[in-house]
Short mmCIF file of the C-alpha atoms (twelve columns), coordinates in Angstrom:
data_MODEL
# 
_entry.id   MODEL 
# 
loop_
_atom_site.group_PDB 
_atom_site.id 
_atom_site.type_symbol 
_atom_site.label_atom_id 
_atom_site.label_alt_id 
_atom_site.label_comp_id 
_atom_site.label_asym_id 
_atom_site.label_seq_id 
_atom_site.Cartn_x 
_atom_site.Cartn_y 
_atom_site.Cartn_z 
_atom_site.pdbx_PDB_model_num 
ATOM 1   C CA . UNK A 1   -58.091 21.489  28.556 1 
ATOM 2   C CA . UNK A 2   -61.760 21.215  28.966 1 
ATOM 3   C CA . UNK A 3   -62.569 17.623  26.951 1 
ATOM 4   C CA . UNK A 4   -61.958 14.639  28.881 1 
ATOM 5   C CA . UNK A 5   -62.098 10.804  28.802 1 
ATOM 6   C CA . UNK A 6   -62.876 8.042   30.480 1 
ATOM 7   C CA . UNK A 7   -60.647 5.306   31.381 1 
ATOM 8   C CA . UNK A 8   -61.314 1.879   33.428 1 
ATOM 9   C CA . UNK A 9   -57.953 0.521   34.574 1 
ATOM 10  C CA . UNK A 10  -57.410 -1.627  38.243 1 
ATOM 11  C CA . UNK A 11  -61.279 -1.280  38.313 1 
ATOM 12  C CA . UNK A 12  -61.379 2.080   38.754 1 
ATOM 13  C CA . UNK A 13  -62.681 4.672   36.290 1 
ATOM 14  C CA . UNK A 14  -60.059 7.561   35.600 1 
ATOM 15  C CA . UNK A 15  -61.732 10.443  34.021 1 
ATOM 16  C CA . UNK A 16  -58.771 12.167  32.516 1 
ATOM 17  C CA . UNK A 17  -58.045 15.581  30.778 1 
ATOM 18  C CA . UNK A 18  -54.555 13.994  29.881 1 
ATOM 19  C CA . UNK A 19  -54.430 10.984  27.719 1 
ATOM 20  C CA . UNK A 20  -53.638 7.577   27.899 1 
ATOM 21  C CA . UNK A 21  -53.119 5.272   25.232 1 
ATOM 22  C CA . UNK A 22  -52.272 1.669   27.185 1 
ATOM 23  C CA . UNK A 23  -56.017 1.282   29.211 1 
ATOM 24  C CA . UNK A 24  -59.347 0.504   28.088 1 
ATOM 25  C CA . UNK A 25  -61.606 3.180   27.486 1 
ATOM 26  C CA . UNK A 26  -64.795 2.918   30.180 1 
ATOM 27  C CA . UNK A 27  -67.296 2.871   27.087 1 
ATOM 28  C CA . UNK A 28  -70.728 3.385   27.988 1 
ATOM 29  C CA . UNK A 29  -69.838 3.786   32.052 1 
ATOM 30  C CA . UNK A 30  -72.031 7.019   33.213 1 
ATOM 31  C CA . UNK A 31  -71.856 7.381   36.468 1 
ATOM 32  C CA . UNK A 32  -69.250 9.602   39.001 1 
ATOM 33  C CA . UNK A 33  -65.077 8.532   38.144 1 
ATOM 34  C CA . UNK A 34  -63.325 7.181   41.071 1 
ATOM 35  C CA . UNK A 35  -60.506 9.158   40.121 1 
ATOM 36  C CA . UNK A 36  -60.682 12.233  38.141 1 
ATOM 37  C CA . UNK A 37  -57.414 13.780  36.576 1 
ATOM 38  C CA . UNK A 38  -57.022 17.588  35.667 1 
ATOM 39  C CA . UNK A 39  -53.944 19.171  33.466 1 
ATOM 40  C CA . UNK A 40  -52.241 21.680  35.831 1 
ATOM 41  C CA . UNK A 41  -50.798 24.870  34.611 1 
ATOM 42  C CA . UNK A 42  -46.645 25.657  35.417 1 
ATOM 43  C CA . UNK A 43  -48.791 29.107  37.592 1 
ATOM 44  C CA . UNK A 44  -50.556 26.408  39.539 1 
ATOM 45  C CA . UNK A 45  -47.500 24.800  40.871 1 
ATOM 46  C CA . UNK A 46  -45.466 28.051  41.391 1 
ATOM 47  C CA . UNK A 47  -47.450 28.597  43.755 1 
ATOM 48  C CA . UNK A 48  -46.916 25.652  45.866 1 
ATOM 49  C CA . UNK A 49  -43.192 26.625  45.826 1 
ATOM 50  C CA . UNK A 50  -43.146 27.247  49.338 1 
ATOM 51  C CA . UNK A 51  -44.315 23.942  50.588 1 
ATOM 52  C CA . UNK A 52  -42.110 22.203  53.036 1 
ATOM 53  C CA . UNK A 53  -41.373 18.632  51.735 1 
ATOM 54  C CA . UNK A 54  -39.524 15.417  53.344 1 
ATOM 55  C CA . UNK A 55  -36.312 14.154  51.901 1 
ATOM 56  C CA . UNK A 56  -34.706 16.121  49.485 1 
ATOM 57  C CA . UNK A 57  -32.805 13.091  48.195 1 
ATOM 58  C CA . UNK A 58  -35.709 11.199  47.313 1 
ATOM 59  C CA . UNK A 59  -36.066 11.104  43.699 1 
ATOM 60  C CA . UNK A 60  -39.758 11.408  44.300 1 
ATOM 61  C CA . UNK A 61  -40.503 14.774  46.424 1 
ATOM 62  C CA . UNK A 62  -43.311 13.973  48.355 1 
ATOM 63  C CA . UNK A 63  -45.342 16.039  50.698 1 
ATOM 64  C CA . UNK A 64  -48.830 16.487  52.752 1 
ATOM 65  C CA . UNK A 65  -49.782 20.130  52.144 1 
ATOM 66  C CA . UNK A 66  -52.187 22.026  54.935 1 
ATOM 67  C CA . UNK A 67  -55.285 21.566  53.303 1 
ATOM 68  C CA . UNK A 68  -54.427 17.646  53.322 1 
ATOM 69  C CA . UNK A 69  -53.130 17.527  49.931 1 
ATOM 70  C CA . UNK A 70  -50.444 15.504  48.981 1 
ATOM 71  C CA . UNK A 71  -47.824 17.163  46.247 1 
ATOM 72  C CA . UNK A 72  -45.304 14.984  44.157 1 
ATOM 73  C CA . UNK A 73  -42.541 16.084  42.154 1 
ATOM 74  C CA . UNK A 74  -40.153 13.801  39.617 1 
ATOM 75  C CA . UNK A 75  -38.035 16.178  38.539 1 
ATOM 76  C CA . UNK A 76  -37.862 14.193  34.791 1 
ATOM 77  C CA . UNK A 77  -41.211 13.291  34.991 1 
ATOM 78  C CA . UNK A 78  -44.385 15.019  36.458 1 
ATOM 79  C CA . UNK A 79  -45.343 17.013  38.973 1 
ATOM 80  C CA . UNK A 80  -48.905 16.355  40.818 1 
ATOM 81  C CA . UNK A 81  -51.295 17.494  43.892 1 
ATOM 82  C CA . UNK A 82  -54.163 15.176  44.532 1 
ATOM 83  C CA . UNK A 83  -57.061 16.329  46.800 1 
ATOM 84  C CA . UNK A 84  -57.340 15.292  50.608 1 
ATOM 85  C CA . UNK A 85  -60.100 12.928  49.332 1 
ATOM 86  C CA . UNK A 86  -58.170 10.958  47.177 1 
ATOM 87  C CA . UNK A 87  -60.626 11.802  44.115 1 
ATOM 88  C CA . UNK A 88  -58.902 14.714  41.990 1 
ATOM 89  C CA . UNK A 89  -55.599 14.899  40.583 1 
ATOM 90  C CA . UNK A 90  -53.785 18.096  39.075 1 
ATOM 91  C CA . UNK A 91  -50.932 17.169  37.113 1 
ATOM 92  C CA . UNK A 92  -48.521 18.018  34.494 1 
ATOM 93  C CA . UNK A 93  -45.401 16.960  32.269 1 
ATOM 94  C CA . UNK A 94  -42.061 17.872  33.198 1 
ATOM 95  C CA . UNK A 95  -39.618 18.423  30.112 1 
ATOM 96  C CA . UNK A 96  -40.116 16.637  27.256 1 
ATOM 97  C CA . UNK A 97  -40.420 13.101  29.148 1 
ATOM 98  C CA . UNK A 98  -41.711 9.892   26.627 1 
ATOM 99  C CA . UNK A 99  -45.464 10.098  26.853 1 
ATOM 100 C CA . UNK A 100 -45.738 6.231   27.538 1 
ATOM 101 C CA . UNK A 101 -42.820 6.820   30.500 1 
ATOM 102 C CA . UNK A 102 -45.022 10.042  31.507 1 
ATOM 103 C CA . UNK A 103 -48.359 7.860   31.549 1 
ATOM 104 C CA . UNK A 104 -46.690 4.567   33.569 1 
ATOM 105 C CA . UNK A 105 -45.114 6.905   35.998 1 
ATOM 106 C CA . UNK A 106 -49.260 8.561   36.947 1 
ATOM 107 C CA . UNK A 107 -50.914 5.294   36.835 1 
ATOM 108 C CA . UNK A 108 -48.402 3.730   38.844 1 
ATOM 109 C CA . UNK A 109 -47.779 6.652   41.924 1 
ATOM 110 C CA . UNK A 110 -50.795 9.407   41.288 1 
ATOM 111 C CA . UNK A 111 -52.643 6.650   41.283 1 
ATOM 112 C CA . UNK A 112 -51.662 4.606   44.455 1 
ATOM 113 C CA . UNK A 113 -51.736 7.968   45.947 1 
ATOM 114 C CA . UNK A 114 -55.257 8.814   45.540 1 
ATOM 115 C CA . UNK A 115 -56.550 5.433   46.619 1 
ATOM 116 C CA . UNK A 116 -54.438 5.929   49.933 1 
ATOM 117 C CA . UNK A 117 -56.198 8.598   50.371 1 
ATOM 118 C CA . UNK A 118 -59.263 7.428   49.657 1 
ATOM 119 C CA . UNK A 119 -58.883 4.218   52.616 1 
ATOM 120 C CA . UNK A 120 -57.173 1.679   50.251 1 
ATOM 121 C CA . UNK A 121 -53.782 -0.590  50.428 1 
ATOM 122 C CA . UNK A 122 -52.443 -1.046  47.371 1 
ATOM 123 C CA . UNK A 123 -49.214 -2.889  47.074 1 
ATOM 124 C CA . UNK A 124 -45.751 -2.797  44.937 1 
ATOM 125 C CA . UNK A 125 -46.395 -6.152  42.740 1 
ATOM 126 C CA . UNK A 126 -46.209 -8.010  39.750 1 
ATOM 127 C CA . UNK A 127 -49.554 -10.133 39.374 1 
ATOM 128 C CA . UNK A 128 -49.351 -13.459 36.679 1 
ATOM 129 C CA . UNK A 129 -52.547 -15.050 35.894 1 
ATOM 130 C CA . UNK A 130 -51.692 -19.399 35.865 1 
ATOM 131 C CA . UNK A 131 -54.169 -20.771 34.925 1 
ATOM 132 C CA . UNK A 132 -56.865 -18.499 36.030 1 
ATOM 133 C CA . UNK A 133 -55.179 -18.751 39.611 1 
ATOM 134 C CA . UNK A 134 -53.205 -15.179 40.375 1 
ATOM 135 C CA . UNK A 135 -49.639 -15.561 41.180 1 
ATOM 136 C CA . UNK A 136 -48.409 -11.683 42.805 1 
ATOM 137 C CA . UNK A 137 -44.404 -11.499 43.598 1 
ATOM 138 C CA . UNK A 138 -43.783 -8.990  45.659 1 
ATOM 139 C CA . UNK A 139 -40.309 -7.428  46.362 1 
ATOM 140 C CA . UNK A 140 -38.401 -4.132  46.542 1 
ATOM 141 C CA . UNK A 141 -37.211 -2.700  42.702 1 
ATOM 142 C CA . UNK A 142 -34.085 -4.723  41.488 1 
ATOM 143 C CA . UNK A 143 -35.037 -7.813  43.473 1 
ATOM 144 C CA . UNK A 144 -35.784 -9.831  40.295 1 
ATOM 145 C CA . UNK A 145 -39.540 -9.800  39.520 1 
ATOM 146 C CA . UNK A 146 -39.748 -9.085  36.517 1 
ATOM 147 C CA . UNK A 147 -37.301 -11.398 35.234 1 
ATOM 148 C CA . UNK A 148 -38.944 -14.218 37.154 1 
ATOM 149 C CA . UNK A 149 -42.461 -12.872 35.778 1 
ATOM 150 C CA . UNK A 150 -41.013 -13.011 31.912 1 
ATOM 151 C CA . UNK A 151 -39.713 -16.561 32.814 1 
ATOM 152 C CA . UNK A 152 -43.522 -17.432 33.742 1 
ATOM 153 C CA . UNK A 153 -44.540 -15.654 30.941 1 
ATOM 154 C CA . UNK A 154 -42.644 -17.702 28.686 1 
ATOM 155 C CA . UNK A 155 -43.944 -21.281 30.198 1 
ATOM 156 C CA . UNK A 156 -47.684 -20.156 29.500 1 
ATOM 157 C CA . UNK A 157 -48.712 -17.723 32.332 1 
ATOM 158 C CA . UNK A 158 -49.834 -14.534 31.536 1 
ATOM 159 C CA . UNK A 159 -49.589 -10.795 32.742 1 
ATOM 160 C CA . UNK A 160 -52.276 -8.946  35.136 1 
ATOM 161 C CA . UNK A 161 -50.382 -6.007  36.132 1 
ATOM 162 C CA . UNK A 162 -47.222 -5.114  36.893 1 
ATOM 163 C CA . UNK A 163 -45.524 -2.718  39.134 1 
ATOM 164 C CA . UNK A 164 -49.449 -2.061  40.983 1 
ATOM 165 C CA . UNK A 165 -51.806 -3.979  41.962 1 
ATOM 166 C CA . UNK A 166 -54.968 -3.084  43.680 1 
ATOM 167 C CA . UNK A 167 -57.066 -5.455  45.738 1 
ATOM 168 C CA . UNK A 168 -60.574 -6.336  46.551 1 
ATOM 169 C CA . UNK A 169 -61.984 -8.633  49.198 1 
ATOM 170 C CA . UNK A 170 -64.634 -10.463 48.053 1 
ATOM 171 C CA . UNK A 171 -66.784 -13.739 49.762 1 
ATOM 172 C CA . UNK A 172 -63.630 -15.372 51.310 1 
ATOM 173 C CA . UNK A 173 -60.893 -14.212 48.450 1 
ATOM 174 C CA . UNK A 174 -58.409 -11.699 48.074 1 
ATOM 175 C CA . UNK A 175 -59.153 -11.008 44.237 1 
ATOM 176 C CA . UNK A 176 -56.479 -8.511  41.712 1 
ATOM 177 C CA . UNK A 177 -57.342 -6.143  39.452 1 
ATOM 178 C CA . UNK A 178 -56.199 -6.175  35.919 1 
ATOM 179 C CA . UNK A 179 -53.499 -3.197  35.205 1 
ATOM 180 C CA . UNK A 180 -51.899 -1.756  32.119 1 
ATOM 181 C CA . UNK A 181 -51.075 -4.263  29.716 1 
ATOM 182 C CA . UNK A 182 -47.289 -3.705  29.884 1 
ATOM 183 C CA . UNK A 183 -44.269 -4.794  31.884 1 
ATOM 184 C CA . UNK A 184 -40.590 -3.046  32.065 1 
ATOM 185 C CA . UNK A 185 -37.512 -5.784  31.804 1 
ATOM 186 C CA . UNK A 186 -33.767 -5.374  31.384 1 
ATOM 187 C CA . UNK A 187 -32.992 -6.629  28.199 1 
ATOM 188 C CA . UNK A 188 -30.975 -9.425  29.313 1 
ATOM 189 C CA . UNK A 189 -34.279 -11.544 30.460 1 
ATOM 190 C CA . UNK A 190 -36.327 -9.739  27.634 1 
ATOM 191 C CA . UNK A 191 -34.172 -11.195 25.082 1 
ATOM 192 C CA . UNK A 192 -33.686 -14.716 26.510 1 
ATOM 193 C CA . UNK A 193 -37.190 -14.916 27.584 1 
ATOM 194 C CA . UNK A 194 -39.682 -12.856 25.877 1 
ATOM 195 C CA . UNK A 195 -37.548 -12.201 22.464 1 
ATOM 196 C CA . UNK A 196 -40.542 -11.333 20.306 1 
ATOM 197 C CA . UNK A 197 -42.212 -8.992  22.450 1 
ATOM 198 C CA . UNK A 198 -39.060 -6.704  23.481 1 
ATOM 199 C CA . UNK A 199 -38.725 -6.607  19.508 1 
ATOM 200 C CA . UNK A 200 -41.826 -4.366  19.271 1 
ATOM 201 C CA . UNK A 201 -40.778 -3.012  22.954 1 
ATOM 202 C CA . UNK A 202 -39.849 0.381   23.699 1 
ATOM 203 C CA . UNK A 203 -37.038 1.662   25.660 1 
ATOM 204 C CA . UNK A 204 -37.424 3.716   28.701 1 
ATOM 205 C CA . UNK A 205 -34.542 6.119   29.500 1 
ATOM 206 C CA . UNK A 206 -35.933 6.972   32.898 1 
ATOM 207 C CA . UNK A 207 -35.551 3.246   34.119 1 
ATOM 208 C CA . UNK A 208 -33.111 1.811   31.656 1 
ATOM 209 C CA . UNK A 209 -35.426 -1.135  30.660 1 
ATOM 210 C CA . UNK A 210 -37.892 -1.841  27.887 1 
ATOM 211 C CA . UNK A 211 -41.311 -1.589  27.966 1 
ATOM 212 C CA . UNK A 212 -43.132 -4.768  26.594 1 
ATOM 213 C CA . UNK A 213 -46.328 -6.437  25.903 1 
ATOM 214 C CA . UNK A 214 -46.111 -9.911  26.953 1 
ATOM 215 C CA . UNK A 215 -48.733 -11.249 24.340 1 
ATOM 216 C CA . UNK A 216 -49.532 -9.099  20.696 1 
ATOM 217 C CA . UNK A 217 -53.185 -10.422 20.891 1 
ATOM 218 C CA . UNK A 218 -54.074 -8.885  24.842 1 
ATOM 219 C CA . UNK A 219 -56.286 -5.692  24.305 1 
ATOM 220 C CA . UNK A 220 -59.538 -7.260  25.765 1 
ATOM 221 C CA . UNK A 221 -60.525 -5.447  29.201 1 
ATOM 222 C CA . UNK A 222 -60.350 -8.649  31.579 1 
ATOM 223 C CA . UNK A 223 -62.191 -8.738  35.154 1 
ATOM 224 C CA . UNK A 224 -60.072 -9.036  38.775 1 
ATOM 225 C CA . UNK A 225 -58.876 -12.977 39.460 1 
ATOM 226 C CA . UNK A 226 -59.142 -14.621 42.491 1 
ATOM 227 C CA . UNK A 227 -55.272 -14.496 43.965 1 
ATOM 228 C CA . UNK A 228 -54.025 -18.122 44.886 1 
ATOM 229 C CA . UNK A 229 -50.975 -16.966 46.778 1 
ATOM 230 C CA . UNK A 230 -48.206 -14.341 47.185 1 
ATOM 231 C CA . UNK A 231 -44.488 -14.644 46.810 1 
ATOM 232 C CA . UNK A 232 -41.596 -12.003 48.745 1 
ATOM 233 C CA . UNK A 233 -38.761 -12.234 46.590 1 
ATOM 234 C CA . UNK A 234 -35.862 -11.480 48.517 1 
ATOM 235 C CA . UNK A 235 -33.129 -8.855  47.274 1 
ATOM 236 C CA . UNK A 236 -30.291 -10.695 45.140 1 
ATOM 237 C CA . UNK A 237 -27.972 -10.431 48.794 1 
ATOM 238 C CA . UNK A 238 -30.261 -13.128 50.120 1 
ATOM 239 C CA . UNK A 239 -30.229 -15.552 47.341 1 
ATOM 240 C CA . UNK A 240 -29.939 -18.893 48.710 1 
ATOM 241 C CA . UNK A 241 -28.195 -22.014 47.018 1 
ATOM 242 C CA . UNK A 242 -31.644 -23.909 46.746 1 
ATOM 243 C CA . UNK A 243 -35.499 -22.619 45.922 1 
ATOM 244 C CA . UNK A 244 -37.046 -22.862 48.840 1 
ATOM 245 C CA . UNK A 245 -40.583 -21.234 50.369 1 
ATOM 246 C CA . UNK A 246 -41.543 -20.233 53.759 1 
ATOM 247 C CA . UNK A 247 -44.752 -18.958 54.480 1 
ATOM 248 C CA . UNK A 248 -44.931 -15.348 56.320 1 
ATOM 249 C CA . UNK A 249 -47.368 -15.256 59.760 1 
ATOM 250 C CA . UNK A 250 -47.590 -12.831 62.084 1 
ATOM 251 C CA . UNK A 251 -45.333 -9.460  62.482 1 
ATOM 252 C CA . UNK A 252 -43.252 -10.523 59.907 1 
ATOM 253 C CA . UNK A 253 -45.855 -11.109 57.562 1 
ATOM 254 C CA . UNK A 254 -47.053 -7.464  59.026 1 
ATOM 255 C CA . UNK A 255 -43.775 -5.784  57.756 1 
ATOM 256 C CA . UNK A 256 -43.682 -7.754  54.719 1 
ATOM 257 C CA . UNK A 257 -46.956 -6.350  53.811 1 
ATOM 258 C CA . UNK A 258 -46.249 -2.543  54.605 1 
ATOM 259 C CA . UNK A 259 -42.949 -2.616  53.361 1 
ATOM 260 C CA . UNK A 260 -44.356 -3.402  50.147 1 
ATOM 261 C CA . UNK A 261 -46.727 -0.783  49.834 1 
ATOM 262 C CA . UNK A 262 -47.098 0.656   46.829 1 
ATOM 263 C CA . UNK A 263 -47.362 4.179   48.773 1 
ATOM 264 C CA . UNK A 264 -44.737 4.511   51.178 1 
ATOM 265 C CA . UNK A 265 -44.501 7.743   51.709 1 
ATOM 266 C CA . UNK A 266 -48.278 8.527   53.509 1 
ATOM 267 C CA . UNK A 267 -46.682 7.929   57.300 1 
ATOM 268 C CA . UNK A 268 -50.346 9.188   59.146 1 
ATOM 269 C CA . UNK A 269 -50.720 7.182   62.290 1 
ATOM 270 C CA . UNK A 270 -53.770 6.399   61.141 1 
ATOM 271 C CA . UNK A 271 -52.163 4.675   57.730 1 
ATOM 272 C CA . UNK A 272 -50.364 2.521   60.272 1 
ATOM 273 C CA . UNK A 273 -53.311 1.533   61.719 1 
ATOM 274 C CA . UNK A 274 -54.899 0.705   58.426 1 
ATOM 275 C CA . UNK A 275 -51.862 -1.622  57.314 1 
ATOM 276 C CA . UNK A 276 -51.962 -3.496  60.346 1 
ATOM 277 C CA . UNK A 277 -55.990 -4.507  59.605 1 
ATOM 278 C CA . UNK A 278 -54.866 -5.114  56.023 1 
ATOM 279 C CA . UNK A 279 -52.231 -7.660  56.849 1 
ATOM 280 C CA . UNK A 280 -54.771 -9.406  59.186 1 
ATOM 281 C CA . UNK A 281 -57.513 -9.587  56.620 1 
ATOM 282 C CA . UNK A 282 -54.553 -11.197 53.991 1 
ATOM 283 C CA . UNK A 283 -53.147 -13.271 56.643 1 
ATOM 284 C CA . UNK A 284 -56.662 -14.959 57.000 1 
ATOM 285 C CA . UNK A 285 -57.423 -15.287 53.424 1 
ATOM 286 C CA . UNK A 286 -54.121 -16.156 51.230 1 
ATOM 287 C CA . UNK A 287 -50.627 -17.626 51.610 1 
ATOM 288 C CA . UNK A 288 -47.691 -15.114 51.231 1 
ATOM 289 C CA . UNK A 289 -44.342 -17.068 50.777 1 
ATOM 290 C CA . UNK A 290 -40.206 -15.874 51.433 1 
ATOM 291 C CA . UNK A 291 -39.280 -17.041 48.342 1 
ATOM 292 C CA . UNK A 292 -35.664 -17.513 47.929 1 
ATOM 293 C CA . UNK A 293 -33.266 -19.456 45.415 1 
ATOM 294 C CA . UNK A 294 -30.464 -18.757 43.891 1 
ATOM 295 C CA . UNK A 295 -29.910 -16.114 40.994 1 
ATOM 296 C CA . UNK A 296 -29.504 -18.112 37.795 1 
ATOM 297 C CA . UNK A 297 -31.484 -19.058 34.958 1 
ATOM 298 C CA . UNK A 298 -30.916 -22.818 35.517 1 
ATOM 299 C CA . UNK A 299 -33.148 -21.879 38.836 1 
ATOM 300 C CA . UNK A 300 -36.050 -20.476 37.513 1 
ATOM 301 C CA . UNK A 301 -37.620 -23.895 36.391 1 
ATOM 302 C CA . UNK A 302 -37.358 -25.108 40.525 1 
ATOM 303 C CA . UNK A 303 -38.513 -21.533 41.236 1 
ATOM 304 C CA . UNK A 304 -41.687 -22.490 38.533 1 
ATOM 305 C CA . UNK A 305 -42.504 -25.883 40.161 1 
ATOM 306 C CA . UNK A 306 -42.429 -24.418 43.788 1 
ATOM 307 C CA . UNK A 307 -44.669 -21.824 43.176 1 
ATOM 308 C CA . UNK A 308 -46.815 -24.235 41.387 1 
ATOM 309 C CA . UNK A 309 -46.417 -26.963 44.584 1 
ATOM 310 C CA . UNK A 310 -47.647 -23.657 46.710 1 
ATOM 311 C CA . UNK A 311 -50.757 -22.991 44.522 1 
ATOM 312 C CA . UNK A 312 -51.813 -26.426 44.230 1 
ATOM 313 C CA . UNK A 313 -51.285 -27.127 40.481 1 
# 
């Protein structure tokens, strides 16, 4: 494929020979893509088969090649190299994977890949805009989220991104870029929360929720908001019997940080070194909060006026 097309999504521009149907097209943006993304040929990867990868249980195969390269591999999904630099991606379709689950799975991990590469943090998130005040929760998968996030949703806030979220620092704030318009729930909270937009939703096999846009009328491209604070949403073994906040200093706040990488799978020392000058620069600029309470729906309305008590509003 020779024809491609440009992209602007987290604030980058993707020049892509694969398409994309949920981000904005970078109309009338010459100059070089940040990120540019090439369709790879099954001959391509064969011959890559001898690479020597890290944890064959991980249902992400993940490994730095010699030439600095990193290769991933979801079996259902894609397969992908992406150049030392962090600026080309070669990737491809596995099986006959949903194009939307296809295009959510890149943007989410070729993505965070290439800006490791390329010097950035990027971080494991779902980002609510309140008022023009960003809200991220951060958390491992299954922690609760997005449930919490539709529960926003549903009391007025809005969606920035979901899953990623990429960062700029910018005179004295920690701002977040905008990512694709759509967020994955179980159906549970999508129905009692969100009812109208899992009715347009689609289902994605891969992760067993639904794929939703929060609000019909959201297409327009919408700059990065300043970030008012971050939340750590505990797993549901540390629910607590009240909603309570503590705000994260120090090595803890450290390992909160890199533990919620987006990319956690880059181990160079220098990474390490990296994450530890990230954490500092958040520490000095925004609040990050343990956020625990307990796991009902009677608790999400506490949950709602804490994290509004934390922002100020």
């Amino acid at each position: 494929m020779d024809a491609r097309r440009r992209h602007l999504v987290y604030g980058l521009v993707i020049e892509s020979e694969l398409p994309f149907t949920s981000v904005h097209d970078a109309a009338g943006d010459e100059g070089p893509a940040d990120i540019a993304i090439l369709a790879g040929r099954p001959d391509y990867f064969e011959a890559l088969a001898s690479r020597e990868s890290g944890d064959q249980e991980d249902w992400l195969e993940y490994a730095v090649l010699d030439d600095g390269r990193v290769y991933m591999r979801s079996n259902e999904v894609f397969e992908a190299t992406i150049s030392a630099d962090g600026r080309t991606a070669v990737c491809r379709k596995l099986s006959d994977v949903e194009q939307r689950a296809f295009e959510a799975n890149l943007l989410n991990f070729v993505v965070s890949a290439s800006l490791t590469l390329q010097g950035e943090e990027t971080l494991h998130a779902t980002v609510l805009d309140m008022g023009g005040h960003a809200v991220g929760l951060l958390g491992q998968s299954g922690a609760g989220k997005s449930t919490l996030a539709a529960y926003l949703i549903s009391r007025g806030a809005d969606l920035l991104t979901d899953d990623m979220l990429r960062v700029a620092f910018a005179e004295g704030a920690m701002l977040a870029y905008p990512g694709p318009y759509r967020l994955k729930l179980l159906d549970g909270p999508g129905t009692s929360f969100l009812p109208d937009a899992v009715t347009d939703g689609h289902f994605n096999a891969l992760s067993g929720k639904i794929m939703v846009r929060p609000r019909k009328d959201q297409r327009r491209h919408r700059p990065p908001v300043r970030l008012a604070a971050m939340f750590h949403i505990g797993s549901p073994d540390e629910a607590a019997s009240t909603v309570s906040s503590r705000r994260l200093t120090g090595l803890e706040l450290a390992r909160t940080l890199m533990s919620s990488a987006m990319d956690t799978r880059y181990a160079k020392s220098s990474r390490m070194e990296r994450q530890i000058r990230f954490a500092a620069r958040v520490a000095d600029l925004l609040p990050v909060h343990a956020l625990r309470y307990p796991r009902t729906v009677m608790a999400l309305d506490g949950v709602a006026r804490e994290i509004q008590r934390v922002i100020g509003r």
